[in-house]
OpenMM code with the backbone's topology and positions (N, CA, C; nanometers):
from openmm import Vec3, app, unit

residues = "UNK UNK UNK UNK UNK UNK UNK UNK UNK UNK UNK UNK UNK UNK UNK UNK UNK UNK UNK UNK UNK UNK UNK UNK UNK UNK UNK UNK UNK UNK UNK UNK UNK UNK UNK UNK UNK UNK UNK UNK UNK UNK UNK UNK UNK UNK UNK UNK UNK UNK UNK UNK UNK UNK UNK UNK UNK UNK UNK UNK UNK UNK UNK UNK UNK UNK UNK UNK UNK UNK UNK UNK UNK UNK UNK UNK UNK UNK UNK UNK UNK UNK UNK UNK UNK UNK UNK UNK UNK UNK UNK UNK UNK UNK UNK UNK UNK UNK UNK UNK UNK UNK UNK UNK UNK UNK UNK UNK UNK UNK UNK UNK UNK UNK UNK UNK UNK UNK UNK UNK UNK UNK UNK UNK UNK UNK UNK UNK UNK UNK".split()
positions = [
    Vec3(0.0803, -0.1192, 0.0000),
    Vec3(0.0000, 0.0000, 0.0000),
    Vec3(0.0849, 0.1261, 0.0000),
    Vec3(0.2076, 0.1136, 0.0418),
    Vec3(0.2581, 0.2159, 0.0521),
    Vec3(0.3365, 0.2233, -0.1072),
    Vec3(0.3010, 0.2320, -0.2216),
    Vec3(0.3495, 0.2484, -0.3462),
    Vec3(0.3029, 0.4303, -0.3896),
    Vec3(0.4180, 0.5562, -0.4148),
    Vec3(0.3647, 0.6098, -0.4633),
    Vec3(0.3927, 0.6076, -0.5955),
    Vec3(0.3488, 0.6930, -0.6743),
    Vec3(0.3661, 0.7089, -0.8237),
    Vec3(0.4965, 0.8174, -0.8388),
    Vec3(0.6301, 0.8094, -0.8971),
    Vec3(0.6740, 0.9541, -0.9730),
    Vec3(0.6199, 0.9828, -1.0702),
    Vec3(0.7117, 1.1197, -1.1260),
    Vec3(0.6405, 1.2154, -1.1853),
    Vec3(0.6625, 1.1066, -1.3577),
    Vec3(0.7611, 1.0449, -1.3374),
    Vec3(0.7464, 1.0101, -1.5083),
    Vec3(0.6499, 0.9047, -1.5427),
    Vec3(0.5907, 0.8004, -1.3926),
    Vec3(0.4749, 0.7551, -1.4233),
    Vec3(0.3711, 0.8402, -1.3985),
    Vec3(0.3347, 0.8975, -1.3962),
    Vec3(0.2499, 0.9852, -1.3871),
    Vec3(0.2162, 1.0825, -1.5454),
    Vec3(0.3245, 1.0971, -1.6033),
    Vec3(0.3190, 1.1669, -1.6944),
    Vec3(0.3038, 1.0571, -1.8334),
    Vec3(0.3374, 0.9484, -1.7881),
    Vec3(0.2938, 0.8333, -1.9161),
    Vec3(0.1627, 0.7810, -1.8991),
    Vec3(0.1258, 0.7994, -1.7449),
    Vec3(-0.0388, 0.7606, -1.7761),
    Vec3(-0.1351, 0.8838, -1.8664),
    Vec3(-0.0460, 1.0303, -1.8102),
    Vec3(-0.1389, 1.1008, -1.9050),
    Vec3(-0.1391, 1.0887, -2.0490),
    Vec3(-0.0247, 1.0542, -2.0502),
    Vec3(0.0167, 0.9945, -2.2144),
    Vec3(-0.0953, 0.9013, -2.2787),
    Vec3(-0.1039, 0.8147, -2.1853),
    Vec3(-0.1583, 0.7010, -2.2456),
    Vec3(-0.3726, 0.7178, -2.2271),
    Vec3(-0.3717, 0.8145, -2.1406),
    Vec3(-0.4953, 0.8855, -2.1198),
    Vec3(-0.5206, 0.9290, -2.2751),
    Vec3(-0.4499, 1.0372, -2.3130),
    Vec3(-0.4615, 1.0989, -2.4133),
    Vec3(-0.4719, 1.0203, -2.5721),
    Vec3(-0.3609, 0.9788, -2.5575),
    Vec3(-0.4098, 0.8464, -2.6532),
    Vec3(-0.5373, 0.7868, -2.6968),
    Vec3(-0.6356, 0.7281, -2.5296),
    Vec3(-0.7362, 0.6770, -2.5664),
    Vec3(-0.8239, 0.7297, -2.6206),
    Vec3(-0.8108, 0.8584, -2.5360),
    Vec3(-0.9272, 0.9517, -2.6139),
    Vec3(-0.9525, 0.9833, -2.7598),
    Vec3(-0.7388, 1.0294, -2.8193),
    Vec3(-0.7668, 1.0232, -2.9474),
    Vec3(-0.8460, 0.8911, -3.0465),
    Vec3(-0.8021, 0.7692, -2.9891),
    Vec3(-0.8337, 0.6546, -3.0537),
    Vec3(-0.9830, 0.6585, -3.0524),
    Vec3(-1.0467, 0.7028, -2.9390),
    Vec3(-1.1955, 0.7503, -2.9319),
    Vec3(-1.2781, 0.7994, -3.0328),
    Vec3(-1.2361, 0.9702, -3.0528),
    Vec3(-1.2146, 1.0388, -3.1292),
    Vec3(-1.2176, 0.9243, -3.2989),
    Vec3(-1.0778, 0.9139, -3.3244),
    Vec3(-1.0647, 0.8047, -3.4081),
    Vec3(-1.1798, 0.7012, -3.4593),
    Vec3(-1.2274, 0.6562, -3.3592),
    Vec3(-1.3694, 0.5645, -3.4134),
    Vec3(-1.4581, 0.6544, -3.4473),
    Vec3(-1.4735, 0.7566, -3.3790),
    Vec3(-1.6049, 0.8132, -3.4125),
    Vec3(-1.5614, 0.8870, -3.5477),
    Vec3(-1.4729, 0.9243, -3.5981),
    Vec3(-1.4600, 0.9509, -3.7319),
    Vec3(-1.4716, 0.8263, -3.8537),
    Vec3(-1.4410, 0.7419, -3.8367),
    Vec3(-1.4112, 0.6001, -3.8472),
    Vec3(-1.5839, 0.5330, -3.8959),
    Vec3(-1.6905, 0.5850, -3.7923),
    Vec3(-1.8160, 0.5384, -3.8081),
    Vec3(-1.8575, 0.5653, -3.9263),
    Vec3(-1.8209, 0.7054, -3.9980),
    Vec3(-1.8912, 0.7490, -4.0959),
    Vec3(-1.8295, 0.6746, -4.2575),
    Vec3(-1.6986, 0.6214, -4.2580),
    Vec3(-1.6576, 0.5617, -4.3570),
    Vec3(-1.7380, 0.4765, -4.4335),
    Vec3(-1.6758, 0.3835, -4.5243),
    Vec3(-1.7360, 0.3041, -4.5787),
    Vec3(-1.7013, 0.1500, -4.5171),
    Vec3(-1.7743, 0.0472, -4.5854),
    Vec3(-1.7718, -0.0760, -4.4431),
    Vec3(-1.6393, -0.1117, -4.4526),
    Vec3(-1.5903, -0.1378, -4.5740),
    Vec3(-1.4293, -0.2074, -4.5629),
    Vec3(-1.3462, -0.1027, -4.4592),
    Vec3(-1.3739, -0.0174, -4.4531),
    Vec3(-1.2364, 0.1211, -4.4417),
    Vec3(-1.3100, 0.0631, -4.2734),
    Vec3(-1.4279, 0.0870, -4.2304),
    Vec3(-1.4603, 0.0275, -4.0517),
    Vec3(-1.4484, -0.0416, -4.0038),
    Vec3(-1.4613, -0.1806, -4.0766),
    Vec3(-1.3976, -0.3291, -4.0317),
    Vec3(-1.2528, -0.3127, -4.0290),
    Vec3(-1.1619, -0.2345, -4.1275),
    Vec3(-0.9975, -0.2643, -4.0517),
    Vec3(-1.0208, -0.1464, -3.9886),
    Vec3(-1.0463, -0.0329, -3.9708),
    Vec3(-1.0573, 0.0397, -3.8283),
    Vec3(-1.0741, -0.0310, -3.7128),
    Vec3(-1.2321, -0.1264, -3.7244),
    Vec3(-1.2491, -0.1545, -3.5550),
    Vec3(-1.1166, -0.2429, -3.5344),
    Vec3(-1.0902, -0.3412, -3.6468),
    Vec3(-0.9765, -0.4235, -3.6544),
    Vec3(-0.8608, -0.4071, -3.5448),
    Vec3(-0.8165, -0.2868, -3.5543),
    Vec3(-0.7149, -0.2081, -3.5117),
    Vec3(-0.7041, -0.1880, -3.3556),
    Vec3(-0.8486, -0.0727, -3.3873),
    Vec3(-0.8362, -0.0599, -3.2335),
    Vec3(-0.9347, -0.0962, -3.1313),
    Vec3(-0.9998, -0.2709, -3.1951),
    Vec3(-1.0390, -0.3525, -3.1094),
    Vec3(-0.9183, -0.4026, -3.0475),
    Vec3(-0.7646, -0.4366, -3.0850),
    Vec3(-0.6663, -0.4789, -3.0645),
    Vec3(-0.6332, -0.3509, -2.9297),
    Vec3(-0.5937, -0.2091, -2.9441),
    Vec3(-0.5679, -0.1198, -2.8774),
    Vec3(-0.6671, -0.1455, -2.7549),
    Vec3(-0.8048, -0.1775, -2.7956),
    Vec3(-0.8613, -0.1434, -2.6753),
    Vec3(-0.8695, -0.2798, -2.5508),
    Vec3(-0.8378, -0.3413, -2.5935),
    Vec3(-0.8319, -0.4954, -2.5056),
    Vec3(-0.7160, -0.4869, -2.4837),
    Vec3(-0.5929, -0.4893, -2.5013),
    Vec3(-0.4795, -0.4258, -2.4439),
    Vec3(-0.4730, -0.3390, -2.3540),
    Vec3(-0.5493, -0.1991, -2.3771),
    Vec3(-0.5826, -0.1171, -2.2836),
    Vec3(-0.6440, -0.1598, -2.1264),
    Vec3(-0.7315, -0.1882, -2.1604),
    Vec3(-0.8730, -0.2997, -2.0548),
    Vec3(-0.7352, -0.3792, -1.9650),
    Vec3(-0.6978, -0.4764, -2.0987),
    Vec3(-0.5628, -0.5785, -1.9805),
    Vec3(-0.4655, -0.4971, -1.9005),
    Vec3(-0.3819, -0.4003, -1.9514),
    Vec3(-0.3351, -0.2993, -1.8185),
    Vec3(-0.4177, -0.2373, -1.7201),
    Vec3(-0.5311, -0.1629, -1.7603),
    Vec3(-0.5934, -0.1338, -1.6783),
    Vec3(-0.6560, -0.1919, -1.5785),
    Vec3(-0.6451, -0.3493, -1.5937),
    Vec3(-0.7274, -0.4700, -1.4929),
    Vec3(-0.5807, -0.4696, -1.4017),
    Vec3(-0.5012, -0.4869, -1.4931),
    Vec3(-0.4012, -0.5283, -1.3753),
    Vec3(-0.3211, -0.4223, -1.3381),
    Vec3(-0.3321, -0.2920, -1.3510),
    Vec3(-0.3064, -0.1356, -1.2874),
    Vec3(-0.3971, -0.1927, -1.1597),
    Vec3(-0.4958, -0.2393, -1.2015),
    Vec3(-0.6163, -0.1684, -1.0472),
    Vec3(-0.6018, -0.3411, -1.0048),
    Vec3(-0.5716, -0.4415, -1.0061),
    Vec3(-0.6053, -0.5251, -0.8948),
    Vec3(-0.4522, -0.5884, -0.9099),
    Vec3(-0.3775, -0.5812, -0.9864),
    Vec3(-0.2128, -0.6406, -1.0022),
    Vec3(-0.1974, -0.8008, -1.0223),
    Vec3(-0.3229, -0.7866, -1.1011),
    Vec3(-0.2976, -0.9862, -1.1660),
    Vec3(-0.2666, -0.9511, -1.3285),
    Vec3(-0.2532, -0.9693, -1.4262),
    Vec3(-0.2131, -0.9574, -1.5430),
    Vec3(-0.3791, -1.0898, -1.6038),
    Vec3(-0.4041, -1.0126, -1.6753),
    Vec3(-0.4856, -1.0626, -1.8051),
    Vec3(-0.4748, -1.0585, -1.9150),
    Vec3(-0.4299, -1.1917, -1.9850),
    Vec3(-0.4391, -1.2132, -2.1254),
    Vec3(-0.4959, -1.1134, -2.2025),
    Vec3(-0.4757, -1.0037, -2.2773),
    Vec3(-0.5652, -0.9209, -2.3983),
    Vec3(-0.6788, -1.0158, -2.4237),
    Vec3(-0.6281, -1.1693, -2.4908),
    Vec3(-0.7108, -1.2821, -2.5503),
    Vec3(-0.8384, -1.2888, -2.4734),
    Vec3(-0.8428, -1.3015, -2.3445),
    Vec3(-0.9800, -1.3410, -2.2732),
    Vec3(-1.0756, -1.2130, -2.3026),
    Vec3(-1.0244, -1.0933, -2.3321),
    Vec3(-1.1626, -0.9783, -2.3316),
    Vec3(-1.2374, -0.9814, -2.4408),
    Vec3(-1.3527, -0.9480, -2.4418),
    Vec3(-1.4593, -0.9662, -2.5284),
    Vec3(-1.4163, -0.8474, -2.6305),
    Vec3(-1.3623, -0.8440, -2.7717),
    Vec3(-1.3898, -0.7426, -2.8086),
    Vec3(-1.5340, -0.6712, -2.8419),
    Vec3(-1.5314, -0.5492, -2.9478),
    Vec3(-1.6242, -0.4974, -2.9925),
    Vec3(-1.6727, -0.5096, -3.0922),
    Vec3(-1.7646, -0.5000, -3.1490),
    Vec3(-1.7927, -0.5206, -3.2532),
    Vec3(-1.8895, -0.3452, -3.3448),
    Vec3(-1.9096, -0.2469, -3.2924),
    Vec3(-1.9127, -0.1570, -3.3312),
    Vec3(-1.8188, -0.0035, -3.2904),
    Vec3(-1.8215, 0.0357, -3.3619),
    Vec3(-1.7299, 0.1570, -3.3567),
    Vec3(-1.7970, 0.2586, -3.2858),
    Vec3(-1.9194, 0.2847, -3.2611),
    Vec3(-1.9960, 0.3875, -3.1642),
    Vec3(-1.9544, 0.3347, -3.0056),
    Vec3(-1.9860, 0.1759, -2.9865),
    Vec3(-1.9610, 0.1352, -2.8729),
    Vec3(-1.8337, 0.1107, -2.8086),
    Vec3(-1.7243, 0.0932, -2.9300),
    Vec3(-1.5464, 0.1135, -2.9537),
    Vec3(-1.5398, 0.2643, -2.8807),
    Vec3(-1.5965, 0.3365, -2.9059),
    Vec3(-1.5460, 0.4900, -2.8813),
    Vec3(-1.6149, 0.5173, -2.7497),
    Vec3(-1.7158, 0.4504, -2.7033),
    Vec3(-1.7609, 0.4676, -2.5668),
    Vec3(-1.7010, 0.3907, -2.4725),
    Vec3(-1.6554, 0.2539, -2.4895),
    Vec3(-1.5484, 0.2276, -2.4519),
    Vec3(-1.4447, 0.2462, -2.3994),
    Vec3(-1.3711, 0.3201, -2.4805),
    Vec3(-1.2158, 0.4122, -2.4834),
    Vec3(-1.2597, 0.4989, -2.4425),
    Vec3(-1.3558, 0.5739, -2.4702),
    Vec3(-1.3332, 0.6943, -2.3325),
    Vec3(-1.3804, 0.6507, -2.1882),
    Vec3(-1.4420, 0.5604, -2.1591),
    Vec3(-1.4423, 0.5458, -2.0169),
    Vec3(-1.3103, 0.4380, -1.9269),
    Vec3(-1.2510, 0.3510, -2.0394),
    Vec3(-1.1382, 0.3337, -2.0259),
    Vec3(-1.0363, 0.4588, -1.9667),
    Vec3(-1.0382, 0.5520, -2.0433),
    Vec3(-0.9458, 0.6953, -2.0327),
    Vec3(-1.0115, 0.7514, -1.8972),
    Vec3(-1.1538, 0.7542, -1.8300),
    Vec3(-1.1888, 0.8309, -1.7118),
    Vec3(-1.1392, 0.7289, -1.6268),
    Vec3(-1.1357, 0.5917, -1.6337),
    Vec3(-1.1041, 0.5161, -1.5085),
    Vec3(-0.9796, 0.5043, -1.4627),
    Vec3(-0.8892, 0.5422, -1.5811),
    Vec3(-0.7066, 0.5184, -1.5164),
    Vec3(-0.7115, 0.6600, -1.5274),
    Vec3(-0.7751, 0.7846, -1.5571),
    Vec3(-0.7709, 0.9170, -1.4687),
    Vec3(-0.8115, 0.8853, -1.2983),
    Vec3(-0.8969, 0.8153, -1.3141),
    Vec3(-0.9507, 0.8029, -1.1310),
    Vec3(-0.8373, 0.6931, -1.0818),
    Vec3(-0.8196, 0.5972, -1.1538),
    Vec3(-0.7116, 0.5199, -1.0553),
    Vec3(-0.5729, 0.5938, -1.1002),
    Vec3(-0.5088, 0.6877, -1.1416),
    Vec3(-0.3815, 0.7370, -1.1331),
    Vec3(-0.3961, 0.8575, -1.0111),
    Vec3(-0.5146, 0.9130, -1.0141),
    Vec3(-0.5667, 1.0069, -0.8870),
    Vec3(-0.5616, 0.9775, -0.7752),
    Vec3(-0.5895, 0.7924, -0.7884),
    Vec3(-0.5928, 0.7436, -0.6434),
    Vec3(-0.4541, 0.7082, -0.5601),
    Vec3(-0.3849, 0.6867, -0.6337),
    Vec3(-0.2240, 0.6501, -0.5903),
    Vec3(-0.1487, 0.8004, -0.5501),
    Vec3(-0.0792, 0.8409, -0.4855),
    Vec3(-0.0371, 0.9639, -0.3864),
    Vec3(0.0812, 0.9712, -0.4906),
    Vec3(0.1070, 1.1094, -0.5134),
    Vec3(0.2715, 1.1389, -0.5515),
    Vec3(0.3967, 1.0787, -0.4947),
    Vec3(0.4856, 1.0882, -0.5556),
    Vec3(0.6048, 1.0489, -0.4895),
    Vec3(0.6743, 1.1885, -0.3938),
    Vec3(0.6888, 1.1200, -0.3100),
    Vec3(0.7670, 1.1641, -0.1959),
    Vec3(0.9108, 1.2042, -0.2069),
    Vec3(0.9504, 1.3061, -0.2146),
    Vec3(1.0856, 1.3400, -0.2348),
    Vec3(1.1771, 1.2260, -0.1273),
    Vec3(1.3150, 1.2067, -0.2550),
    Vec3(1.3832, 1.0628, -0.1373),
    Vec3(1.4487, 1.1441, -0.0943),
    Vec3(1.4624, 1.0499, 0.0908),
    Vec3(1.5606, 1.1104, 0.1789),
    Vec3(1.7046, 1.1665, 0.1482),
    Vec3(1.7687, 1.2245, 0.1928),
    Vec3(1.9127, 1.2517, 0.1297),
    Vec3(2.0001, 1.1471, 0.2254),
    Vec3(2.0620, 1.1134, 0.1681),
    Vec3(2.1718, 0.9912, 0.2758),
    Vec3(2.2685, 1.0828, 0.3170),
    Vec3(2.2799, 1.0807, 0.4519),
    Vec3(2.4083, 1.1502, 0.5246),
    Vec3(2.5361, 1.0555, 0.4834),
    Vec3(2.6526, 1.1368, 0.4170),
    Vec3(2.7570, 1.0431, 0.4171),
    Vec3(2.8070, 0.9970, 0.5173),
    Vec3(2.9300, 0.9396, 0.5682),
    Vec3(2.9473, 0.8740, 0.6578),
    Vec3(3.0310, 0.9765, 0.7340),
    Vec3(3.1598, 1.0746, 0.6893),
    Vec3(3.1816, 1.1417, 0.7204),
    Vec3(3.1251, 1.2360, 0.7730),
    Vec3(3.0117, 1.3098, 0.7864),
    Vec3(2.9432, 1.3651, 0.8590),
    Vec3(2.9139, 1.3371, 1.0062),
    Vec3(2.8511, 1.1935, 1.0032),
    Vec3(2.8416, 1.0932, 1.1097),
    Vec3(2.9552, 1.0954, 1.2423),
    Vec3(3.1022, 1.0736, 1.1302),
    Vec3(3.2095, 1.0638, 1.1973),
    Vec3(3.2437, 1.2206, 1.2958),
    Vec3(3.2257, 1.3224, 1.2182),
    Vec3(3.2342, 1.4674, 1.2353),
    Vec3(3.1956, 1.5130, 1.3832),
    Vec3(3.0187, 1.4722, 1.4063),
    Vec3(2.9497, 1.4448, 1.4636),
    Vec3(2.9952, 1.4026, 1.6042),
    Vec3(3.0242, 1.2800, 1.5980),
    Vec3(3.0745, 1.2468, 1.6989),
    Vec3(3.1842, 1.2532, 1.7638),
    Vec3(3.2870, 1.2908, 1.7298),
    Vec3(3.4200, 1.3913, 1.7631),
    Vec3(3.3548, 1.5350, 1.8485),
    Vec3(3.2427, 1.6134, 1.7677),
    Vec3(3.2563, 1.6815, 1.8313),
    Vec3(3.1456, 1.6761, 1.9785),
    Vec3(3.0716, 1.5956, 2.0219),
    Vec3(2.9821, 1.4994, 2.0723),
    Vec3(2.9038, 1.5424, 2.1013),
    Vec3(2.8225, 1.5224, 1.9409),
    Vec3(2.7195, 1.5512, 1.9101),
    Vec3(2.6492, 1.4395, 1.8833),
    Vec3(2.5092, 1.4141, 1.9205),
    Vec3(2.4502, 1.2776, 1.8320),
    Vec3(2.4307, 1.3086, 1.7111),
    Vec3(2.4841, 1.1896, 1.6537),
    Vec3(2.4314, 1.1742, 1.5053),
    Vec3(2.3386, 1.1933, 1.4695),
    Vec3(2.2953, 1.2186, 1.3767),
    Vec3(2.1027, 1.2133, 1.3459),
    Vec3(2.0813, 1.0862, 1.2836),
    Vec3(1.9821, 1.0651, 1.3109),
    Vec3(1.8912, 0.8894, 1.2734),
    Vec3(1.9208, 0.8969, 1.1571),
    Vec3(1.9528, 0.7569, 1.0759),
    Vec3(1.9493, 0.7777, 0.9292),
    Vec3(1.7883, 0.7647, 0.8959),
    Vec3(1.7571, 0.8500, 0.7690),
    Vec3(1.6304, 0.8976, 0.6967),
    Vec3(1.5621, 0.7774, 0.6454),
    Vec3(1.4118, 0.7086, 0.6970),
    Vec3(1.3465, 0.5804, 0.6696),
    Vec3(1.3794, 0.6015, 0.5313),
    Vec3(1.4010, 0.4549, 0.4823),
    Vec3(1.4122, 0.4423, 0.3086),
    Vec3(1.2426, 0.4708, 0.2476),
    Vec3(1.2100, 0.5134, 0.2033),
    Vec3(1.0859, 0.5203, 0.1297),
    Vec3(1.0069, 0.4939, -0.0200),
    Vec3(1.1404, 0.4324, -0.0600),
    Vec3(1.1403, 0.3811, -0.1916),
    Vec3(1.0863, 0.2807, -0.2276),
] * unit.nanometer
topology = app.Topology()
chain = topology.addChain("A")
for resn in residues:
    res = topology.addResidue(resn, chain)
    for name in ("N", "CA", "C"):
        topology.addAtom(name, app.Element.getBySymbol(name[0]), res)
């Protein structure tokens, strides 16, 4: 429980936030085509979006799921409703995990030594928090 997030995971979930949405976006442009040009659309990012779903299952409970077991889609209106609520739920579970905590600074040892010459207590070394 005590896992926080840094800033560069943090900044690849928005990444990957953004993404879905475009891919969203993407279907719903996608709907209006003609049937060949929508079947390799959903093609595509029925693949993106069950991939998505499988990180996102195992972001929020930490078991890993096969892409293979999820049901894909079969329309591009419901593809794009999909992906965007995909995109609101790893906004709420990246919200839910706390920032990272600036790491302690390690006192070198010399300091320590310094310290006690002049007899002073040392200071506690800083809990690891990593």
């Amino acid at each position: 429980m005590g896992y926080r997030r840094t800033d560069r995971e943090c900044d690849a979930l928005k990444r990957i936030v953004a993404l879905l949405f475009a891919l969203a976006n993407l279907a719903d442009l996608a709907a209006g085509a003609s049937f060949l040009r929508r079947r390799r659309v959903l093609g595509i990012l029925n693949w993106g979006e069950t991939e998505a779903r499988a990180f996102l299952i195992a972001m929020s409970t930490g078991e890993a799921v096969p892409a293979e077991a999820l049901e894909p889609s079969g329309d591009l209106a419901d593809l794009a409703v999909r992906l965007r609520a995909l995109a609101l739920m790893l906004c709420l579970l990246s919200a839910q995990a706390p920032p990272a905590a600036p790491r302690a600074a390690i006192v070198p040892a010399g300091r320590e030594k310094a310290a006690r010459r002049a007899g002073r207590p040392a200071a506690p070394p800083a809990p690891d928090t990593s």
